[in-house]
C-alpha positions as CSV (number, residue, x, y, z in Angstrom):
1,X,-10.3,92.7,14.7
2,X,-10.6,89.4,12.7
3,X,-6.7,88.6,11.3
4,X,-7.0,88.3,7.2
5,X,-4.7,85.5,5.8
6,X,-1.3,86.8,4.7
7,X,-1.6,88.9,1.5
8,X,2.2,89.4,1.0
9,X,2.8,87.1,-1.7
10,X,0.3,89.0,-3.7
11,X,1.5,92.2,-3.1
12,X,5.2,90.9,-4.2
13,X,3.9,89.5,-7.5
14,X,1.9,93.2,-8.2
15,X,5.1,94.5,-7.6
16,X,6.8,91.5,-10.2
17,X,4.2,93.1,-12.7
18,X,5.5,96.2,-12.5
19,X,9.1,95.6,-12.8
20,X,8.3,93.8,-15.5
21,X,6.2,96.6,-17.4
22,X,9.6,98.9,-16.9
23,X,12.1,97.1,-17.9
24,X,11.7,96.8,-21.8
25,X,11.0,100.8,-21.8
26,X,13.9,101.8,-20.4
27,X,16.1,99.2,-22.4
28,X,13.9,100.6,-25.5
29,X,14.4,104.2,-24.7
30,X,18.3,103.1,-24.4
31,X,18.4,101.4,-27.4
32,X,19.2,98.2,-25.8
33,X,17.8,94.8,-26.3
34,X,14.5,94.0,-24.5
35,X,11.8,91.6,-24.6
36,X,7.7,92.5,-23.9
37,X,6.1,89.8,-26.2
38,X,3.5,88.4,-23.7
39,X,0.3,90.0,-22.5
40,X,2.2,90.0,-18.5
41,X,4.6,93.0,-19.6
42,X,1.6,95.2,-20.4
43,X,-0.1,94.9,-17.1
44,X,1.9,97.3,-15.0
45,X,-1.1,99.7,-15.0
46,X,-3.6,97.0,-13.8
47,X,-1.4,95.5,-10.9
48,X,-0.7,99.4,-9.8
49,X,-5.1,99.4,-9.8
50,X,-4.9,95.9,-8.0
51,X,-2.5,97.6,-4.8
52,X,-4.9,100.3,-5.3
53,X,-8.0,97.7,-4.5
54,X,-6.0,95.9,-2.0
55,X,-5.2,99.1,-0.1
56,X,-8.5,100.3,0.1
57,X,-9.6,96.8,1.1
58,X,-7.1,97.2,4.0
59,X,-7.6,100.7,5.6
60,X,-11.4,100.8,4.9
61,X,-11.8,98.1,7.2
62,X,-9.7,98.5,9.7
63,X,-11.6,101.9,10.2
64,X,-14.8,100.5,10.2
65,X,-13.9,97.9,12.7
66,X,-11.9,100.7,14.8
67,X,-15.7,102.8,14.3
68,X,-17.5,99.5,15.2
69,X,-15.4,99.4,18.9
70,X,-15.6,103.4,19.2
71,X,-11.7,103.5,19.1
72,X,-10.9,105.0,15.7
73,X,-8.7,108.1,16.0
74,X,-8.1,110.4,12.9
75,X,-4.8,110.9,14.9
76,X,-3.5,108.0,15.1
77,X,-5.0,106.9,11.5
78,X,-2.9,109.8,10.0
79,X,0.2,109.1,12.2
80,X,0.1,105.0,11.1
81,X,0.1,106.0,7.7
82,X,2.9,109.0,7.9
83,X,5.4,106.5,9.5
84,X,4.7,103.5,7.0
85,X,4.5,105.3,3.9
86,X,6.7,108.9,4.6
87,X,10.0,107.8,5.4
88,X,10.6,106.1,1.8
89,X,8.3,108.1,0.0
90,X,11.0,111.3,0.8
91,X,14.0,109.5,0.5
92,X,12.9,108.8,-3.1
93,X,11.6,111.8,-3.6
94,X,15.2,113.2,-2.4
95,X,17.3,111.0,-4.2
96,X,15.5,111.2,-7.3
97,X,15.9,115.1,-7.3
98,X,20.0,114.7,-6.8
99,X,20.1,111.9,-9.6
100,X,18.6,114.4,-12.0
101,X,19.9,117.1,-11.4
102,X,23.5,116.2,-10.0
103,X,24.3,112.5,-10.6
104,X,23.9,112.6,-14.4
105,X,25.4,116.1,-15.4
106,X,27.9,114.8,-13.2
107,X,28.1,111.4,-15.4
108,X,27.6,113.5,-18.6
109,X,24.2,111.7,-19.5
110,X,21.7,113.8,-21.1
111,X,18.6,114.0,-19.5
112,X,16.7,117.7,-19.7
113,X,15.0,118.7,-16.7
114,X,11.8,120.8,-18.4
115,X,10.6,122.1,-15.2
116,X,12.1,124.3,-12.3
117,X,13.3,122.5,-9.3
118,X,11.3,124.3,-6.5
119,X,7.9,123.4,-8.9
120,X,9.0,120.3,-9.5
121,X,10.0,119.9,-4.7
122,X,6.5,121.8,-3.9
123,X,4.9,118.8,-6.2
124,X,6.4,116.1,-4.8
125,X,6.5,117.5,-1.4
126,X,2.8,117.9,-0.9
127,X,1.9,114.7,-2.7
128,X,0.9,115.6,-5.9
129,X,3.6,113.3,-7.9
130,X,0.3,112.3,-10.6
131,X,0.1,115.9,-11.3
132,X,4.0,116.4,-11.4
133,X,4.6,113.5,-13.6
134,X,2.3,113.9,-15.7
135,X,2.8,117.6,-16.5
136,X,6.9,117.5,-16.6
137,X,7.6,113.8,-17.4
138,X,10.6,114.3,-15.0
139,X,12.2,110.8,-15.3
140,X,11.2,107.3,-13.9
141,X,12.9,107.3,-10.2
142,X,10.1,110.6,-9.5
143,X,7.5,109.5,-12.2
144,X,6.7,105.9,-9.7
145,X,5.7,108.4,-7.0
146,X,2.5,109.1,-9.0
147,X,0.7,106.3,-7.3
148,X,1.7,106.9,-3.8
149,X,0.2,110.3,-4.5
150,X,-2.9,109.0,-4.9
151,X,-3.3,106.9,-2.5
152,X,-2.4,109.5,0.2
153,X,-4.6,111.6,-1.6
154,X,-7.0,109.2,-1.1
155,X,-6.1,109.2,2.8
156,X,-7.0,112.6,3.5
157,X,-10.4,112.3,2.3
158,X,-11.3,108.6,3.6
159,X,-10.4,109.1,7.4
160,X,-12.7,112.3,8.0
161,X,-15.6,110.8,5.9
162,X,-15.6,108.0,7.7
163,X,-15.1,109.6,11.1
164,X,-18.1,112.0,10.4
165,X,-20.5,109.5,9.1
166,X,-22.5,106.7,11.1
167,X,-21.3,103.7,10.8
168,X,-24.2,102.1,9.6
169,X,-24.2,104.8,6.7
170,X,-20.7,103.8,5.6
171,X,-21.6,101.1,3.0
172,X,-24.3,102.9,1.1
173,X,-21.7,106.2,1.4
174,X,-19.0,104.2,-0.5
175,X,-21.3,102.2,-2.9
176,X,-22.9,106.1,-4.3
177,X,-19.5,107.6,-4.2
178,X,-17.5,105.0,-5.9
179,X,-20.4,104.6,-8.5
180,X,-21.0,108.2,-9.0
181,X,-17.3,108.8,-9.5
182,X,-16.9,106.6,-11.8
183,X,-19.5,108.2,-14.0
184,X,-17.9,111.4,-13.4
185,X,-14.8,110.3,-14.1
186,X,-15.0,108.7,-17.7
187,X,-17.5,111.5,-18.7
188,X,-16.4,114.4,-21.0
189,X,-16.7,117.1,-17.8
190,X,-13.5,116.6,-15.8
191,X,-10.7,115.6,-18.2
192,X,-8.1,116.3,-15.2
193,X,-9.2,113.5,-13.7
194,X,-8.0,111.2,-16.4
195,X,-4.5,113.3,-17.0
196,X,-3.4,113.5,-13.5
197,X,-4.8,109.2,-13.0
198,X,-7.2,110.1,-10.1
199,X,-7.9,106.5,-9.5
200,X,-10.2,106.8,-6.5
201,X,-13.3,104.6,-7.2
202,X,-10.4,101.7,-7.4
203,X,-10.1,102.5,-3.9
204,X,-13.6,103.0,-2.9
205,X,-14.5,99.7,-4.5
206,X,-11.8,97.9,-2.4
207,X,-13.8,99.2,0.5
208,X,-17.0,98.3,-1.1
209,X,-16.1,94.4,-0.7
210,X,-14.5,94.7,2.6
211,X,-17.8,96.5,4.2
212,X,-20.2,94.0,1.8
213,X,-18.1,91.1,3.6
214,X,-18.7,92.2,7.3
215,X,-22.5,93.1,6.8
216,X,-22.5,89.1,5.5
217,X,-23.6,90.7,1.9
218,X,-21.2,87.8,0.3
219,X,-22.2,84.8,1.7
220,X,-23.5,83.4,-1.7
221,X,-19.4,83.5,-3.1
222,X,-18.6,81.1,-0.2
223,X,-21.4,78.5,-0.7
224,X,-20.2,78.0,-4.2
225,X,-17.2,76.3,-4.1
226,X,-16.2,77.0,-7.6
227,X,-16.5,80.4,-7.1
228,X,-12.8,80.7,-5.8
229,X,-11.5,79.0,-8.9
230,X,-13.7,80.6,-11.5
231,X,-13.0,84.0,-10.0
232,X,-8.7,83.1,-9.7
233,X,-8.9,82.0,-13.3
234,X,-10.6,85.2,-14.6
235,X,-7.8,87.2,-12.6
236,X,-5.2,84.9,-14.1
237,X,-7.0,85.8,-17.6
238,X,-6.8,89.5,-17.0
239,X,-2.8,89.6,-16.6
240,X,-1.5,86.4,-18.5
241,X,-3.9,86.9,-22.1
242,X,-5.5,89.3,-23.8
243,X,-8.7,87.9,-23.7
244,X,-10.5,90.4,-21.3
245,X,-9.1,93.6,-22.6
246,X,-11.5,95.9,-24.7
247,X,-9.1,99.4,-25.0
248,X,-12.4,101.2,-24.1
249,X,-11.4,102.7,-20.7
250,X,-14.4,102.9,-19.2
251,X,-15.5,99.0,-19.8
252,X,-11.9,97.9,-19.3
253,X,-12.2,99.8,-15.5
254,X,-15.2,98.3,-15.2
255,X,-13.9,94.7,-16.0
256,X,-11.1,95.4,-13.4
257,X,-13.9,96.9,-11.0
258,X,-16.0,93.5,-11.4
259,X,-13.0,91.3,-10.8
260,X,-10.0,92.3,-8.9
261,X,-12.2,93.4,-5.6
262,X,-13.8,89.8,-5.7
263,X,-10.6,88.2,-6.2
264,X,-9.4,90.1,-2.5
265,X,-11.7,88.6,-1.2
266,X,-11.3,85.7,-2.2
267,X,-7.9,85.1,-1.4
268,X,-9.1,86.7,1.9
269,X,-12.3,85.1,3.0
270,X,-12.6,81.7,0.6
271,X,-9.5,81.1,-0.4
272,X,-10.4,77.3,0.2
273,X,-6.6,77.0,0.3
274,X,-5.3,79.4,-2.6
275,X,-3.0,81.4,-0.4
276,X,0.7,81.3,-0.4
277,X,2.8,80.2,2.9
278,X,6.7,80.0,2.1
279,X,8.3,82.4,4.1
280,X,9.8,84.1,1.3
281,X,7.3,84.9,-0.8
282,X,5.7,86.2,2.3
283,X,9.3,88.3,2.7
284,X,9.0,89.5,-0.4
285,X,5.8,90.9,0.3
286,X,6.7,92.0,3.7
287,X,9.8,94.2,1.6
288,X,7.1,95.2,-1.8
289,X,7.0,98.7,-1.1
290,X,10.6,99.6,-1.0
291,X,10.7,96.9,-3.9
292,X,7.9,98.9,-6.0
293,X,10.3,102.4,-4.5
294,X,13.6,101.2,-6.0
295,X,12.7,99.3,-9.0
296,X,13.9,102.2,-11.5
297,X,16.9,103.7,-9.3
298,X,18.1,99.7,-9.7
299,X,16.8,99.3,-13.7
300,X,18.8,102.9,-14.2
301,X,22.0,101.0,-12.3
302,X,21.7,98.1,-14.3
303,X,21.0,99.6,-17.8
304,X,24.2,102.2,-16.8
305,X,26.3,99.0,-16.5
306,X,25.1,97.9,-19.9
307,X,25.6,101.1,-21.8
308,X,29.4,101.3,-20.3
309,X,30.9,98.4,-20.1
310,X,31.9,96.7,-23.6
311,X,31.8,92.7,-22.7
312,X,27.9,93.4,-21.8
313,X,27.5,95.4,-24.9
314,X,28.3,92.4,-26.4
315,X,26.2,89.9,-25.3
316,X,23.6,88.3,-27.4
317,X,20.2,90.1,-27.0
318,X,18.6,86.6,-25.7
319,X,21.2,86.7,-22.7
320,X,21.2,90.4,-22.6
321,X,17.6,90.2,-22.0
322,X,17.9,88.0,-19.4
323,X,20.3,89.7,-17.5
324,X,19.2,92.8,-17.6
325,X,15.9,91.1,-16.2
326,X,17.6,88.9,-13.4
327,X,19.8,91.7,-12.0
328,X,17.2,94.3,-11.9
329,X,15.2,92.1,-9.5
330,X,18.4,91.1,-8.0
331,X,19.4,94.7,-7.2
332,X,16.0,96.1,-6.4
333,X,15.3,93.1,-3.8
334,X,18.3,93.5,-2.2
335,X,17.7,97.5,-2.0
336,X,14.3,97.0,-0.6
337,X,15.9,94.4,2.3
338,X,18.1,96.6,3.1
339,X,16.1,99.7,3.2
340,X,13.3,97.6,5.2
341,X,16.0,96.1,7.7
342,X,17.7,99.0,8.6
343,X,15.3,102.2,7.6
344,X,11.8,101.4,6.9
345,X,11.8,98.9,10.4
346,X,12.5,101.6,12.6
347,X,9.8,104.0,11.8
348,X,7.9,100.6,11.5
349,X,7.9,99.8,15.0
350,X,6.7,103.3,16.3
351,X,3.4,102.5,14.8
352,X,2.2,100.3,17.5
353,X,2.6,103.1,19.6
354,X,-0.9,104.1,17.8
355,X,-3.0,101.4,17.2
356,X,-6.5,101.6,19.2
């Protein structure tokens, strides 16, 4: 299998964006100074579609590749993604049950829990989080899971699809699904799809630009050699200005769908120098899902500190602002290190028990 240049620091700023969508809500919701004056702290959505695009980049193509040497194994597939993504996934899922439903009675902070527990377990439990959050609202620590949801959701169907159908066949498969979904989805029929955020042609398209790169389909990209710059700079756009934003879903998806795959594989196949190697970005990147896990059990921590403790109630809101910034990533990195050192690596390591 051909190595792809390291795409840590990308997922680590994705994971930046979304950290900084949450922090001015919760401090809004608390009543607390807060700052979200630039386009950036509006993009949380958009850099949750980007992992999205990036993650179906990834596992698309290592399937096909696995199809293209006869060694891809449902098993195995399923058993990768169990130990990389289940471990955390429950001890959020866990922890986020006991902190509403023990932790703040406990603390005597209101926070109604509209929903009953087992409904709320069965949810989580058989990864339907979009659905749960969406129907309940139960609080930000559960509310996160929505997108892991998805993309396991999006696991279940990928590997036997792919597994059934020739490999040759996989490219046109993808390109009609992801387009035909996409029509079904922002069409009046199936309003679900919108409420519960079944993302899946974000996906699909990530797997659209992988396959169109190993049937040499984007050759033309690479014998331009402004195209990594012009396409950079329209991704830069997207999430620093509000330049390429319409608020008409459907074109504003489709603005992502034209722009974010390409950038991948850009930064993947013609980065003519655009990626990132200090080692800790790269860290950062390595640790971005227990980073994207604990951002809200650390903003709830810090914001708790705030509300309780007089000589930060008294701050000025410019320095407020910034420390309520600066120790939320401080806290969540240093959660997500030690979750990935001493938890996450464990389970981490059995998964080269099942690679073909």
């Amino acid at each position: 299998m051909s190595r792809l240049p390291n795409l840590d620091p990308l997922r680590f700023f994705l994971a930046s964006i979304v950290i900084l969508f949450h922090v001015p809500k919760l401090c809004r919701n608390q009543s607390l100074p807060y700052y979200d004056g630039l386009p950036i702290f509006h993009r949380g959505m958009e850099a949750v579609f980007m992992f999205f695009i990036l993650s179906g980049f990834l596992i698309i193509r290592i399937i096909y590749l696995e199809k293209k040497r006869s060694t891809f194994s449902i098993k195995r597939f399923y058993t990768r993604r169990m130990l990389r993504i289940f471990p955390l996934y429950y001890f959020v899922v866990i922890f986020g049950f006991l902190f509403y439903f023990v932790l703040l009675p406990a603390l005597n902070i209101p926070f109604e829990n509209n929903y009953h527990l087992i409904d709320g377990i069965l949810l989580s439990v058989f990864f339907l989080p979009n659905v749960f959050a969406e129907l309940y609202r139960p609080g930000g620590i559960l509310e996160i899971l929505w997108s892991i949801g998805i993309e396991e959701q999006f696991y279940l169907v990928i590997a036997p699809l792919l597994f059934f159908i020739k490999r040759k066949q996989i490219l046109v498969t993808l390109l009609l699904l992801s387009i035909i979904y996409f029509l079904i989805f922002h069409s009046m029929i199936f309003d679900y799809l919108k409420e519960f955020h079944f993302y899946f042609y974000f996906l699909f398209s990530g797997g659209v630009v992988a396959l169109l790169e190993e049937h040499k389909k984007l050759e033309v990209l690479k014998s331009i050699k402004l195209a990594p710059l012009v396409i950079t700079t329209l991704t830069f756009l997207y999430f620093f200005t509000d330049m390429l934003i319409t608020n008409i879903l459907w074109l504003d998806h489709l603005i992502i769908l034209s722009i974010f795959p390409v950038f991948i594989h850009t930064i993947s196949f013609n980065n003519r120098k655009l990626t990132i190697t200090n080692k800790t970005f790269n860290y950062l990147g390595t640790i971005s899902y227990g980073i994207y896990m604990f951002h809200v059990i650390a903003l709830n921590f810090v914001v708790f500190l705030f509300l309780k403790l007089d000589f930060l109630k008294n701050l000025q809101s410019e320095l407020a602002i910034l420390i309520i910034f600066s120790l939320t990533f401080a806290v969540t990195i240093a959660m997500a290190h030690l979750s990935y050192k001493y938890f996450e690596s464990y389970f981490l390591r059995l998964k080269h028990k099942f690679r073909s």
